[in-house]
N, C-alpha and C positions, 0 to 999 in steps of 0.2 A: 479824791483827796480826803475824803472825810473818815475813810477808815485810816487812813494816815495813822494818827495819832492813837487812837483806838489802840489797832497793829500794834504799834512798836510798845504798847502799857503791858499789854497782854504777853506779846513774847517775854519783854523784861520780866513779868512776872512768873511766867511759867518756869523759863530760865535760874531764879531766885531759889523756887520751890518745888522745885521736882524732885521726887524722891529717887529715879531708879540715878542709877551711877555713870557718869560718863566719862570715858575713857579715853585720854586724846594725846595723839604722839605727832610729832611735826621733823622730817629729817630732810635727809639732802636729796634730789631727786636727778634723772639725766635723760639722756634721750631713747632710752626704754621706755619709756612715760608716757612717751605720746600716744593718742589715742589709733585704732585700725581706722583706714580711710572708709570715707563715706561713698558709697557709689555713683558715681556719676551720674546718673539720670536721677538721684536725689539731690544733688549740690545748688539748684536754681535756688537764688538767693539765699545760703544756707551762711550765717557766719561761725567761720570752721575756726580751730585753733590758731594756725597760720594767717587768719585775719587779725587775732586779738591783739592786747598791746600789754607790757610785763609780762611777770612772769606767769608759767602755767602749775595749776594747782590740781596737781592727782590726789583724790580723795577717793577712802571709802568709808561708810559706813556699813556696820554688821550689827544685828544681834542675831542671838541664841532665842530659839519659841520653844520652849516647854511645854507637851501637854496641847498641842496644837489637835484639832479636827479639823484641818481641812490642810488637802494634800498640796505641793508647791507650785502645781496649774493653774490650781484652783482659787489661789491667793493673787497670783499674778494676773490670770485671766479676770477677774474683779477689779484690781485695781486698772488693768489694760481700758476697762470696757466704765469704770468711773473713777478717776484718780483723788475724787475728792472725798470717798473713803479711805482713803489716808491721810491726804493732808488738812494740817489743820486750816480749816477754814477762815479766823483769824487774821490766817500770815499769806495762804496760798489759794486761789478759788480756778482750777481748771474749765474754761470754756472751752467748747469743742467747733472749732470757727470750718473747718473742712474735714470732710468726711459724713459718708452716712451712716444710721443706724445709731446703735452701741457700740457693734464690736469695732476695736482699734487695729486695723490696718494702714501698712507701710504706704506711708505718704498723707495720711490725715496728719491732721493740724489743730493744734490747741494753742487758746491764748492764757498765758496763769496770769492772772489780776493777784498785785500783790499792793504792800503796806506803800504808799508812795509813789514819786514819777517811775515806776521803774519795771512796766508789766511787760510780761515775758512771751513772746512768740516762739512755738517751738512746733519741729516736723517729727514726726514719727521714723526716724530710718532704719529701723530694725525690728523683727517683733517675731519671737520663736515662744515654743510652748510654757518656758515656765523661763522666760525675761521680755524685756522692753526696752529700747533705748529709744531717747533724742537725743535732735542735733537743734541750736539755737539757728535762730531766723535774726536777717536784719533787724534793729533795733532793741535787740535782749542787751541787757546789759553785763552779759559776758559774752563769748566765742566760746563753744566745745559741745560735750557732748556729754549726755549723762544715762547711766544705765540701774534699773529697777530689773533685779533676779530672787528664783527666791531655790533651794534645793533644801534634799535632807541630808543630815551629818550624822553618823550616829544615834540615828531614832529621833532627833531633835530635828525641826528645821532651823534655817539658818537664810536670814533674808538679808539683802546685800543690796547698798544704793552704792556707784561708783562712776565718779566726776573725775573728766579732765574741763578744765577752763582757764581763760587767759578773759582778760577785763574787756569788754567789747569797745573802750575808747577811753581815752585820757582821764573824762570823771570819772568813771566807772573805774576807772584803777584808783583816781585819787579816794574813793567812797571803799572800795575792796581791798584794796593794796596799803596804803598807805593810812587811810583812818581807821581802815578794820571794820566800820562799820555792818555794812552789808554783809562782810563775810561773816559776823557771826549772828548776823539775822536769819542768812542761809542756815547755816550750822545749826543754828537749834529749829528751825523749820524739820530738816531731814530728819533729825534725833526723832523729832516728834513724829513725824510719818514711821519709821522705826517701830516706835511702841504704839501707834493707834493700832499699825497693820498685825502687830505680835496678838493683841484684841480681837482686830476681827477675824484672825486663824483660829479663834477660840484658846487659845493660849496665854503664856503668861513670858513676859523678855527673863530670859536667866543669866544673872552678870552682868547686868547692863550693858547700855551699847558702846561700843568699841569706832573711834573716828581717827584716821591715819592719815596723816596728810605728807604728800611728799611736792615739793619745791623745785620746779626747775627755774634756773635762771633765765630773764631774758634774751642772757648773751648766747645762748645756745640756738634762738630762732633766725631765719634768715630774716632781714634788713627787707624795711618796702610794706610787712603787710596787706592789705589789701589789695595792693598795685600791684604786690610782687605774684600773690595767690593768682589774680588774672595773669600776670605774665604766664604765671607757671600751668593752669587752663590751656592757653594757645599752644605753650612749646607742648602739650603733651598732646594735642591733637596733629601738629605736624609731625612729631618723633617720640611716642612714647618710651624709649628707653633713654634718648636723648634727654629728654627732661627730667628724667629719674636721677640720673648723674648731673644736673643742675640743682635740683632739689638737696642732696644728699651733700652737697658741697657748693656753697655759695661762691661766686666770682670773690678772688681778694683774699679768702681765709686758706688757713693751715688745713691741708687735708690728713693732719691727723687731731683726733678726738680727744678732748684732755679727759684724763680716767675719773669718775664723778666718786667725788665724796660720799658713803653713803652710812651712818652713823648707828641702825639699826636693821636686823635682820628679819625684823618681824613682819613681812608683808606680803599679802597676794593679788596678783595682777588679774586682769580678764585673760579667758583662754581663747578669745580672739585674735587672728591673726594678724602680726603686725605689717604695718605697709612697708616697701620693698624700699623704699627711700630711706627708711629706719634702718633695716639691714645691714645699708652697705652701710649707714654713719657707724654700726656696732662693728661691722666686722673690720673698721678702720683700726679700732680701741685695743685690739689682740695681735 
């Protein structure tokens, strides 16, 4: 509790006075959005999107590194193996609670200690050569999953944080959702880890960083949450296609999709595959 106050002086200040440029767009979002499933034999106590409560918030953060010396492994595999070379310290402190070693392998576990009651449990479920994702653990204060990539673009690299999240419980929306609080303690958290990591590539961010956030309504999730995710656990071990068509269309509603509002074109997704439950909701829409 006692970096509490500390935290939140510090962010507000950097916030104030930061010189590089932040770039921030907020549009309509739909069930494209959602993030690729998690694999089953990582789900033990994982709280997934479909646990969360409001709406879900697809974000990414990009910058441009200019003049970088080190390749996009090389950036990734550093942060993989210490995260707290990126973030700032401050707002985010990475403990490593499961797992041996340095190196981060699929299934280690870290606790982030942040500003307040609100430290973050998260599992490793993914981890290829040059990205990393989690997926939050019971008592984080959102549901979803967040992904750390970095590639090159035209001689530049180009490093890319990209969050799906829905509030882990009623305060945690009323502190995200509704007061904004949290979410733009997050928001300038990541900006920050953005430009420390543009640093330690030996580079310099060009254009500042770029943050996109897209909205899906709550009315788009199936009804139940947590209750309903374990329902949906059980029916796919008796009939996995059976569930998949439960999943994709909730008892009660219109099995067609209303076409989502989407107000700007400027956006890119993960080239992750998306889950088969997604599918059929899109191929409802056409």
């Amino acid at each position: 509790m006692a970096r509490w106050p500390l935290g939140m002086v510090l962010v507000s200040w950097r916030y104030m006075w930061r010189v590089a440029a932040v770039h921030r767009s907020e549009t309509d979002g739909g069930p494209a959005d959602r993030p690729a499933p998690v694999p089953e034999a990582l789900t033990e106590g994982l709280q997934r999107v479909e646990d969360g409560v409001g709406p879900l918030l697809h974000r990414s953060y990009s910058v441009r590194i200019a003049g970088a010396s080190r390749p996009p492994d090389e950036v990734i595999g550093r942060f993989a193996s210490d995260p707290n070379c990126g973030a700032p310290a401050e707002v985010a402190v990475f403990e490593k609670v499961h797992g041996a070693g340095r190196e981060t392998r699929v299934g280690d576990e870290f606790l982030i200690r942040m500003p307040g009651p609100w430290n973050g449990p998260v599992r490793v479920i993914d981890r290829g050569p040059t990205s990393l994702r989690l997926g939050t653990l019971r008592g984080h204060l959102e549901a979803g999953q967040i992904e750390f990539r970095c590639r090159t673009e035209d001689g530049e690299l180009l490093f890319e944080i990209e969050s799906w999240a829905r509030s882990g419980d009623r305060l945690s929306d009323l502190l995200y959702t509704r007061l904004r609080l949290a979410k733009e303690i997050q928001l300038n958290m990541w900006v920050e880890t953005c430009l420390r990591l543009a640093r330690d590539a030996g580079g310099r961010p060009r254009g500042g960083v770029r943050v996109e956030t897209r909205r899906v309504p709550s009315a788009l999730w199936p009804p139940g949450g947590s209750a309903y995710s374990a329902q949906l656990r059980v029916m796919r071990a008796i009939s996995p296609s059976r569930s998949m068509r439960s999943a994709s269309v909730p008892r009660g509603t219109s099995s067609r999709v209303a076409p989502t509002k989407v107000r700007s074109r400027s956006w890119s997704t993960s080239s992750t595959a998306r889950p088969s439950w997604e599918r059929i909701s899109i191929s409802m829409m056409s």
